[in-house]
C-alpha positions in Angstrom: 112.6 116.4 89.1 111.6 113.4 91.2 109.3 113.3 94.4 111.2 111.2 97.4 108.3 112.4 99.8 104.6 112.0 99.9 102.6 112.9 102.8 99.0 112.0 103.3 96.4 112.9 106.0 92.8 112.6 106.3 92.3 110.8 102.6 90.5 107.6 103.1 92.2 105.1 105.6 95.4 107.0 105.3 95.2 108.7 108.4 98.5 110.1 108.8 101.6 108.5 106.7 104.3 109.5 105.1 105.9 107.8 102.6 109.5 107.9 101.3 109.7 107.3 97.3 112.8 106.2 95.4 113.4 106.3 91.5 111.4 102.7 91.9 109.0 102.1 95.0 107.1 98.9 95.1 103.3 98.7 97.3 102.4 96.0 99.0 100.0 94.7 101.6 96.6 93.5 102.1 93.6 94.2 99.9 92.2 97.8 101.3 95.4 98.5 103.1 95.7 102.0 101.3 97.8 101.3 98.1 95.2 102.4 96.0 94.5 105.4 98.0 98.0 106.3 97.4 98.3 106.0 94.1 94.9 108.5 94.0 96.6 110.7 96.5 99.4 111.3 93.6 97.1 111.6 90.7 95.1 114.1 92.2 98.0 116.0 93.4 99.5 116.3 90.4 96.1 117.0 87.7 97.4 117.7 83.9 95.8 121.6 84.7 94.0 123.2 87.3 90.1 123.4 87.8 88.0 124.9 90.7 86.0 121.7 91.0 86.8 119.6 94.4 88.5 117.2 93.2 87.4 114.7 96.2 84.7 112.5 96.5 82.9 112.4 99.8 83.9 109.5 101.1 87.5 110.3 99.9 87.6 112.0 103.7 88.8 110.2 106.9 85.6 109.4 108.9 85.4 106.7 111.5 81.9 107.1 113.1 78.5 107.4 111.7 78.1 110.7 112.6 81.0 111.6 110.9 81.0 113.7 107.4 83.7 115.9 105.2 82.2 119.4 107.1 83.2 117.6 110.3 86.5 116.4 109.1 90.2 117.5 109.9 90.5 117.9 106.5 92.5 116.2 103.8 96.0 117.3 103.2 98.8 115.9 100.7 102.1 117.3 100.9 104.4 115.9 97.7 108.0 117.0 98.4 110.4 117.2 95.2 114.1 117.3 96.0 117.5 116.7 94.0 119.8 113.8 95.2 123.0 116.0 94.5 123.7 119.8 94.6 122.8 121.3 91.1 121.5 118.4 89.9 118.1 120.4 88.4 118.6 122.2 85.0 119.4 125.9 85.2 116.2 126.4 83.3 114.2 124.5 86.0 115.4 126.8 88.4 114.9 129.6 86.9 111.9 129.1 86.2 110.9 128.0 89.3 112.9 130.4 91.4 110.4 131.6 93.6 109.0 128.4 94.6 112.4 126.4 95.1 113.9 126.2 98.8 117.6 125.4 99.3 119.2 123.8 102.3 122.0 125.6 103.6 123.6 122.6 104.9 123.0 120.0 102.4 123.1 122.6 99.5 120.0 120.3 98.1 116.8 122.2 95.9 113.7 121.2 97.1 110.1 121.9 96.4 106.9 120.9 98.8 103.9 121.3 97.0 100.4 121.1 99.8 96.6 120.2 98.5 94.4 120.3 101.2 90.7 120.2 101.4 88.6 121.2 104.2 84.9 122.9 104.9 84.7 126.3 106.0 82.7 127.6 108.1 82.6 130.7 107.0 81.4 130.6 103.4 79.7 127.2 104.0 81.6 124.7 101.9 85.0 122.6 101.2 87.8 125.3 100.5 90.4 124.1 98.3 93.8 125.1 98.6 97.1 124.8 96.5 100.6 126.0 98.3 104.4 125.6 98.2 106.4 125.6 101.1 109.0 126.5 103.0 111.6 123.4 104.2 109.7 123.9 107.8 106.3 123.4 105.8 104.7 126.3 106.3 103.0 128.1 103.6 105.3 130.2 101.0 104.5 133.9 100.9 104.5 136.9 98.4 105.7 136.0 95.1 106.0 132.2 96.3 102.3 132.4 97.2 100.9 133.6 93.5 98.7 130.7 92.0 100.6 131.3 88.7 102.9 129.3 90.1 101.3 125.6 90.1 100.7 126.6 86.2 104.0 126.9 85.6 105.1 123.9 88.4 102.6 121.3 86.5 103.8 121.3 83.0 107.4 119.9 84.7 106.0 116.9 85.7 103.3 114.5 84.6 101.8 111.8 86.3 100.0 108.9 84.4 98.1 106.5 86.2 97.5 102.9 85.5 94.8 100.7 86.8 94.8 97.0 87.3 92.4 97.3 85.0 94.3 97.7 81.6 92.2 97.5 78.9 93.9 97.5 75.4 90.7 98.1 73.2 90.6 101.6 75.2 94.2 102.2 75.3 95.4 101.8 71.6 91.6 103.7 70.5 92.7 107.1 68.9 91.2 109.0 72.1 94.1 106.9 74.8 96.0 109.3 76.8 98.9 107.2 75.3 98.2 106.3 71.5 96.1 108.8 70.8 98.3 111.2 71.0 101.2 109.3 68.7 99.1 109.4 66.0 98.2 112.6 65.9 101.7 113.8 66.0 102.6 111.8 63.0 105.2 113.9 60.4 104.4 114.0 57.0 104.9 116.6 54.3 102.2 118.2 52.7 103.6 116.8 49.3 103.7 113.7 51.0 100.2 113.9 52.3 98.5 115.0 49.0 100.5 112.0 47.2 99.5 109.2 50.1 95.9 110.7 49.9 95.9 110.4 45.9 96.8 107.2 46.0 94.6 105.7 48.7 91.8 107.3 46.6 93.4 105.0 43.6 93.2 102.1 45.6 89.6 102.7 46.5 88.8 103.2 43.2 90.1 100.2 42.0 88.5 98.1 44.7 85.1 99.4 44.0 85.2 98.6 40.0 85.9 94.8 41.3 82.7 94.3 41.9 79.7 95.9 39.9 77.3 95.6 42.2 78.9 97.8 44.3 77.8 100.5 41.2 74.2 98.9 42.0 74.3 99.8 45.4 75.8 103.4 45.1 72.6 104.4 42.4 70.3 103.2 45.0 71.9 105.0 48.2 71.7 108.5 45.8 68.1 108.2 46.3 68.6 109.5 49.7 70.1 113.0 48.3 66.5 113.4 46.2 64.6 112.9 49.2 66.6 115.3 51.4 67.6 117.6 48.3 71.0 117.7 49.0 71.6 119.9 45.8 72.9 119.1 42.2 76.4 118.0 42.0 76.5 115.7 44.7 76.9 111.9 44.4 77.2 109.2 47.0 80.1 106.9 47.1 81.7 104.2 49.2 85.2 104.6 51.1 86.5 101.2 51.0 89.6 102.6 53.1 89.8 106.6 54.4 91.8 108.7 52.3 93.3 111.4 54.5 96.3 109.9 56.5 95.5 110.6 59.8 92.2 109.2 58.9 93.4 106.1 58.0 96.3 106.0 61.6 93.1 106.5 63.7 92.0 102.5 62.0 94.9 101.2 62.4 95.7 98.7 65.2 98.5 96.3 67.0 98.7 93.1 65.4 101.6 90.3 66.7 102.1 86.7 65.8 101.2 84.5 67.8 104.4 81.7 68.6 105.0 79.1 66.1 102.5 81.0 63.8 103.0 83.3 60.8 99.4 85.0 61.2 99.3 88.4 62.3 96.7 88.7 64.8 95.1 92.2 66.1 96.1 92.4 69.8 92.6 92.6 71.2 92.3 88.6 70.2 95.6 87.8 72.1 95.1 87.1 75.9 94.4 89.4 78.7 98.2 89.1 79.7 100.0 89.9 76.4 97.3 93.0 76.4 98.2 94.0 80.0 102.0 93.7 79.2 101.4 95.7 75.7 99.6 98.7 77.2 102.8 98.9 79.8 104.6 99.1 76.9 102.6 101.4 75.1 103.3 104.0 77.8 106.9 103.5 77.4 106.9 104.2 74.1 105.0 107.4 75.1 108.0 108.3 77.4 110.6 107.4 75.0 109.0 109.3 71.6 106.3 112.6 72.8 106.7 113.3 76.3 109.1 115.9 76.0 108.0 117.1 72.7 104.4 117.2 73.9 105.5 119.4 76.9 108.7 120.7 78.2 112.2 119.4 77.2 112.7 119.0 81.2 109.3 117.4 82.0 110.0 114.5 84.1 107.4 111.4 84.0 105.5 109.7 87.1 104.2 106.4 86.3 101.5 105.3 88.9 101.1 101.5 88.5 98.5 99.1 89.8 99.1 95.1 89.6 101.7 95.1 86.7 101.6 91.3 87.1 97.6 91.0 86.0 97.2 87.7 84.1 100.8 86.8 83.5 102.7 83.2 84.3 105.3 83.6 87.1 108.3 83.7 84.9 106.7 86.5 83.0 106.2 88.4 85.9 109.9 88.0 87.0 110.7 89.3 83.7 108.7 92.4 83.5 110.1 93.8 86.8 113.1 94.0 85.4 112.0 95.4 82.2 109.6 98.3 84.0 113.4 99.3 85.7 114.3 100.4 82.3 111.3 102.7 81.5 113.1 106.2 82.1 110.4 107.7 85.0 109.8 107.6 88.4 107.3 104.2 89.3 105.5 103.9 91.9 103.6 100.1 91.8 101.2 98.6 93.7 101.4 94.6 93.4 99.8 91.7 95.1 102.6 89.2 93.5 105.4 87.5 95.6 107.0 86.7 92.1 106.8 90.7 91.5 108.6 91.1 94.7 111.1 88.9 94.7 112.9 90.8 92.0 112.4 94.2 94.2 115.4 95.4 96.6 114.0 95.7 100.1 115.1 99.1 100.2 112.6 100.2 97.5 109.3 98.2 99.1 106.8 99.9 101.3 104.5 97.7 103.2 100.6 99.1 104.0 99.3 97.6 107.7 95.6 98.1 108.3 94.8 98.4 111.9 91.1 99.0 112.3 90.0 102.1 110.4 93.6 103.6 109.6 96.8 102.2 108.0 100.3 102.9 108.4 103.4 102.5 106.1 106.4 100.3 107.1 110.2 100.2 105.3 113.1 99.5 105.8 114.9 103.1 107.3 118.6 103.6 106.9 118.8 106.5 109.6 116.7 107.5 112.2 116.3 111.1 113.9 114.6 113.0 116.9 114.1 116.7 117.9 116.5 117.8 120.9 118.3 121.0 121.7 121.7 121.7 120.7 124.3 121.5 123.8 128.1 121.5 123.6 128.6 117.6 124.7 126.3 116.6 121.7 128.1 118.5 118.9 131.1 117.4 120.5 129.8 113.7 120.6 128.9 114.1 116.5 132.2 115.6 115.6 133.7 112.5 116.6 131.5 110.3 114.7 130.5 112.5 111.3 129.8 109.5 109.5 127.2 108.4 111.7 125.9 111.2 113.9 124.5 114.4 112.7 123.2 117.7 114.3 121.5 119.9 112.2 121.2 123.2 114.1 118.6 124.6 112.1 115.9 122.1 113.0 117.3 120.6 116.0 117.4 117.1 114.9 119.7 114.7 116.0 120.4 112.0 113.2 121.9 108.6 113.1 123.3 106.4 110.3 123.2 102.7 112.3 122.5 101.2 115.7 122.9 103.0 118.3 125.4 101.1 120.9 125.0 101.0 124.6 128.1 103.0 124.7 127.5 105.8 122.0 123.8 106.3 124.1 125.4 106.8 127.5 127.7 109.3 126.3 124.8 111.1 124.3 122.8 110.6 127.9 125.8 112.5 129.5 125.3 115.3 127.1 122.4 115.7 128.7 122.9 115.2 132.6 120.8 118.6 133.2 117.9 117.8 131.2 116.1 115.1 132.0 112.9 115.8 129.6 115.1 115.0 126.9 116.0 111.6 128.3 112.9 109.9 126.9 113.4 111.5 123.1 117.1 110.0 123.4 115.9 106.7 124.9 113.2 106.1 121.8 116.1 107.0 119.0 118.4 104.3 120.5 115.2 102.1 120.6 114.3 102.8 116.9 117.5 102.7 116.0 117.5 98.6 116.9 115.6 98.2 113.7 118.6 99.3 111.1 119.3 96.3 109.2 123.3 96.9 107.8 124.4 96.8 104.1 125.8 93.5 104.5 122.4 91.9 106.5 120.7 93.4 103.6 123.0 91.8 101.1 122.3 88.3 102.7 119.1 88.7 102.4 119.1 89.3 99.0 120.8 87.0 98.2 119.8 83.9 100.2 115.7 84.8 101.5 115.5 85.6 97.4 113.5 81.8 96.7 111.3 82.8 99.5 111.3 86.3 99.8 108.1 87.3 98.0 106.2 84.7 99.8 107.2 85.9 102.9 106.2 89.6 103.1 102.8 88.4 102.2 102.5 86.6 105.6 100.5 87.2 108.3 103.3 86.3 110.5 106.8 84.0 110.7 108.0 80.8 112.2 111.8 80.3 111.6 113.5 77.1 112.2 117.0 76.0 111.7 116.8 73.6 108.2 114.7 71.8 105.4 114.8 68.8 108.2 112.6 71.0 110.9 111.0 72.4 107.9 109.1 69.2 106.6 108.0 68.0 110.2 106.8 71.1 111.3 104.5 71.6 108.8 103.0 67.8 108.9 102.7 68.3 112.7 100.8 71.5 111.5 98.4 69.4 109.5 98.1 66.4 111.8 97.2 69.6 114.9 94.4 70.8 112.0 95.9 74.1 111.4 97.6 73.6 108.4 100.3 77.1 108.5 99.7 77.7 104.8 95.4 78.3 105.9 96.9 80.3 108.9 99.1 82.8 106.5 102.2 81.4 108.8 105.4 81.3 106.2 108.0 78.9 107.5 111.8 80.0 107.2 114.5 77.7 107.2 116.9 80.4 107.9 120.4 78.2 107.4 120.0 78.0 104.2 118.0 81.7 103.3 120.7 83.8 105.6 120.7 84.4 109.1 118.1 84.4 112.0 119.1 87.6 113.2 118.5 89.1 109.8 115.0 87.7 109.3 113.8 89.0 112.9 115.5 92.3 112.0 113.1 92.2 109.0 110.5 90.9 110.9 110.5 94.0 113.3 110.7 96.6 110.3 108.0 95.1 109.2 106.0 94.4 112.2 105.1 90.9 111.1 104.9 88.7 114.2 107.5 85.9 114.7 108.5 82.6 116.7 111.6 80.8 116.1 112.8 77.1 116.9 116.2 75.6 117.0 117.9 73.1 118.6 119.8 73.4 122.0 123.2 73.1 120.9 126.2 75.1 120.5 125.0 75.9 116.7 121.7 76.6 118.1 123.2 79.0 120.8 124.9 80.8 118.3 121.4 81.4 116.2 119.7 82.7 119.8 122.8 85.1 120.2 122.7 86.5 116.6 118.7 86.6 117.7 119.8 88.7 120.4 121.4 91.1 119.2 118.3 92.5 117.2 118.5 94.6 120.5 115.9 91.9 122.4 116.1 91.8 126.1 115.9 88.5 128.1 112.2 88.5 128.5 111.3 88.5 124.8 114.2 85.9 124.3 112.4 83.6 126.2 109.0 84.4 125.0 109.6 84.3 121.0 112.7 81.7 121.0 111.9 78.0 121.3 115.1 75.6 122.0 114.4 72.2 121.8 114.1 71.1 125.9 117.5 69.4 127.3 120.8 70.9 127.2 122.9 69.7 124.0 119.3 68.3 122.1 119.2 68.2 118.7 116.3 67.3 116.6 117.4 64.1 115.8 118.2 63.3 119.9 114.7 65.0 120.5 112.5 62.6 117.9 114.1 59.6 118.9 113.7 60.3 122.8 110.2 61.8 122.4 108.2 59.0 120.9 109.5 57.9 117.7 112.3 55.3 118.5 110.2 52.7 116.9 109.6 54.3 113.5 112.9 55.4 113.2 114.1 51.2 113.2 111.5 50.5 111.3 113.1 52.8 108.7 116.2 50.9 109.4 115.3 47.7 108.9 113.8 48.9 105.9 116.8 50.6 104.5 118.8 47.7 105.6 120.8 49.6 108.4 122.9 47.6 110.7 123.1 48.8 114.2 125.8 47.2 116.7 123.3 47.9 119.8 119.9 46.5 120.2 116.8 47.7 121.8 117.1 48.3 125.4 120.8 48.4 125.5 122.8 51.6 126.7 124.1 53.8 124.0 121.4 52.8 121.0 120.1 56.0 121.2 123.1 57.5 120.6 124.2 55.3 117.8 120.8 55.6 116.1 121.4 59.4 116.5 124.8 59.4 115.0 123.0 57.6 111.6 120.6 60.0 111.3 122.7 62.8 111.0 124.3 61.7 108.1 121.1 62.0 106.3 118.6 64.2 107.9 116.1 65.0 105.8 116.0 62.1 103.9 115.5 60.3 107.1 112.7 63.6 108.3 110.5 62.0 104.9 110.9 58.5 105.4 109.8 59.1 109.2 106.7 61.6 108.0 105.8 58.4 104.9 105.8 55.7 107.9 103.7 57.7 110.2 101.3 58.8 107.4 101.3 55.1 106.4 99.9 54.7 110.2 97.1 56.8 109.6 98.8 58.7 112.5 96.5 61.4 114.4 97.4 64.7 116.6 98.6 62.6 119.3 101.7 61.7 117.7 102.7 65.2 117.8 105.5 66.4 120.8 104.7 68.6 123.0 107.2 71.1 122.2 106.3 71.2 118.7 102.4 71.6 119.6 103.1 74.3 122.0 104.8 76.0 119.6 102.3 75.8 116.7 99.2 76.6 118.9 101.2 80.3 119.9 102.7 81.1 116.3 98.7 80.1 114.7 97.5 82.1 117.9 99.5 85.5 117.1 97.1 86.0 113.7 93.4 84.9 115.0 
């Protein structure tokens, strides 16, 4: 039993969101963005039992103005919706059990359960009220039997959450009192033969020890003195425990110890470093999963792992590695991270990104279908019969689904269906428009596999500037420097798309995400081709014009723009000093050309000897094009 749905109001800056979860869904964003405040939202949705206590803090409520305060608040509200991914996927116990708090969708066949915590003041008695409830599949509130509070007492025991901090400390962790240790040692499994023999002979061993040394007997006559004084009562005799001679007594000492590498000393974990402790606590709680959580609870209980910073003090390769590794641990994760080598072992499907606007923060991902509320009419089911795979109407709730992009052609005829009924036009218009953001399997799959050097990097920007190759990639960022805004100070990520996939697949991601974006290229037929694939990210004219950059000329290409815009000179220089014969010399027709057709065979080679001789001129911003200042000066502009 998995949650794929978590809906927040009203609880710190989470205003309104609602978050889709998979098996695996990665955080990320800026710091106070509301990952945190998700990961909170679970815990406290899902406590190991119920109390009457609020469980929120004051300041856990939605306020904006000074005057604001939790008695004047909407109210906070989290909605966790649990639901299988096939029909009868739940064990027949589960449902049982659960019967009267399950819903089942008549079309999808699907079980679901929405569980609702809300917290708001009331007026009439004068404080917060705090309410439990399942729900219906419309959300409203479950009544009669579906309504009795016995019910979240029976709900809770089927899932667990366990929530991780960033701050993982393994002293506390691996202490006999850890949610996660703790627990494994008390359960261990002994005999009672077993136990009286082990305690026997730890008492021989501690025997033994003490007769080593006779002072020891010295010191035990002179501690009895204490029993006089207090008169403890004849018969009893101080001694010293050099180890504890019950077993569990003796577990509850015990502690992690690994060898360092290339050494054959065991050392105790806490002297390791902060990263092998972080790593073994993660570990520790799989081991937890793996060996007591069923046992402890119910042979169905399904773990939630809520995981802050996994990537706390490690190297980057070890952080690369332990993504892969926390795929294994059998629960549902749900991981905050601040690390771009974190993420670039994460599908974009399973990352959610938190944007901060001001007081409240919204959730961005990527979406592989998009819906709206209209009425049913005759054209439209027609219109979806035709298309099951990608069109869907579901009757009960009047929404109107769709798997893809929305063609010009597919919305006419869905416009058609609704000649009569103009209010509906708008709903229809802002599906097709939403629908411009689906990013297909195979865009996806490009991405992967060609943005994955870069990828973590980039959804940590504060915005994008694509160009076409490493060549445009070297020179724009020393124009950058020599303008004073270096793009690495300005959170600007470059993107040479040619060799990370396809402009039109980064500005698709770019608008899911919402992170601003310019793009140059040259003005060529390869560099049309980039503006049409642009394009078709369902951009009109207007925007074209205003977010794409071709170099100026028809046919330029950044090797026919460098030489023509100031740095013919440099560029013979070069030659001379790489001992490049030309046939034409300076002022006669065609050199141009013929020093363009050189450095083509070697561009970027050329791009660093070209940046090496200017630096070597101790050259200033003046040196820099037009074009290429423009251009910075806007992208730098988009994040002040």
């Amino acid at each position: 039993m998995k949650i794929r749905e978590i809906i927040v109001k009203n609880f710190r800056c989470l205003k309104d969101v609602a978050i889709p979860l998979t098996d695996t869904t990665v955080l990320i964003g800026e710091n106070n963005s509301g990952k945190t405040a998700s990961l909170e939202a679970l815990r406290i949705a899902l406590p190991r039992a119920l109390g009457r206590a609020n469980p929120f803090n004051e300041y856990d409520y939605f306020m904006m103005n000074e005057k604001d305060s939790p008695q004047t608040s909407e109210g906070i509200v989290i909605e966790l919706w649990f639901r299988e991914d096939n029909p009868d996927e739940w064990p027949e116990t589960v449902v049982q059990d659960l019967n009267e708090i399950i819903q089942t969708d008549p079309n999808t066949d699907l079980d679901s359960i929405g569980l609702r915590l809300s917290s708001k003041y009331d007026e009439d008695i004068k404080e917060i009220n705090i309410k439990w409830e399942f729900l219906a599949l419309n959300g409203e509130p479950l009544a009669g039997k579906g309504a009795a509070i016995q019910n979240i007492r029976k709900f809770l025991p089927y899932v667990r959450c366990f929530y991780l901090s960033s701050l993982r400390d393994s002293i506390n962790e691996f202490s006999p009192r850890s949610q996660f240790w703790g627990p494994i040692l008390r359960d261990l499994k002994i005999s009672e033969e077993q136990r009286l023999a082990l305690s026997a002979e730890l008492a021989k061993i501690n025997e033994t020890l003490l007769k080593e040394d006779e002072r020891l007997e010295q010191v035990i006559s002179t501690l009895d003195k204490v029993q006089e004084i207090l008169e403890l009562g004849a018969g009893q005799k101080t001694s010293i425990q050099a180890l504890p001679l019950r077993p569990w007594d003796l577990m509850s000492r015990s502690e992690v110890v690994m060898k360092a590498r290339g050494s054959e000393i065991d050392i105790p974990l806490a002297r390791h470093g902060q990263g092998m402790q972080s790593l073994a606590v993660l570990f520790l709680f799989q081991a937890y999963i793996e060996v007591l959580l069923k046992p402890t609870f119910l042979s169905e209980t399904e773990a939630i792992l809520a995981l802050e910073e996994p990537e706390s003090h490690l190297h980057p390769q070890a952080t690369r590695a332990l993504a892969a590794s926390l795929e294994k641990i059998r629960s549902q994760k749900i991981i905050a991270t601040h690390s771009p080598y974190f993420i670039q072992e994460i599908p974009f499907k399973q990352i959610r990104m938190f944007r901060r606007s001001g007081p409240i923060s919204k959730v961005l991902y990527i979406k592989q279908s998009f819906s709206t509320n209209i009425p049913e009419t005759p054209g439209l089911l027609a219109f979806c019969g035709k298309n099951p795979a990608k069109f869907y109407y579901d009757k009960g709730s009047s929404t109107l689904s769709v798997r893809g992009k929305i063609e010009e052609e597919e919305y006419r005829e869905i416009l058609k269906a609704y000649q009569d009924r103009r209010e509906n036009h708008k709903d229809i218009k802002e599906i097709k428009d939403s629908s411009q953001l689906y990013l297909s399997d195979d865009e996806l799959c490009d991405l992967e596999t060609f943005a994955k050097r870069i990828r973590g990097e980039v959804l940590f920007a504060r915005a994008w500037l694509l160009c076409e190759g490493p060549s445009d990639y070297l020179l724009i960022r020393y124009f950058a420097d020599l303008l004073g805004t270096p793009l690495d100070q300005a959170g600007i990520t470059l993107i040479d798309f040619q060799n990370n996939g396809s402009p039109g697949a980064f500005v698709g991601l770019a608008q899911v995400f919402e992170i601003p974006w310019l793009m140059i290229c040259d003005n060529d037929d390869e560099g049309q081709k980039f503006i049409s694939q642009v394009k078709k990210r369902g951009l009109i004219q207007a925007e074209i014009d205003g977010l794409v950059h071709a170099l100026p000329g028809e046919g330029t290409d950044l090797e026919m723009f460098l030489v023509q815009n100031g740095f013919r000179s440099e560029y013979l220089e070069i030659f001379g000093d790489k001992n490049v014969k030309l046939t034409k010399n300076e002022g006669d027709a065609g050199l141009d050309e013929e020093m363009v057709s050189v450095l083509r065979r070697n561009k970027t080679a050329f791009v660093i000897a070209l940046i090496e001789k200017l630096r070597m001129k101790n050259s200033d911003k003046s040196r820099v094009p037009q074009f290429f200042e423009e251009t910075i000066n806007k992208i730098v502009a988009k994040v002040a």
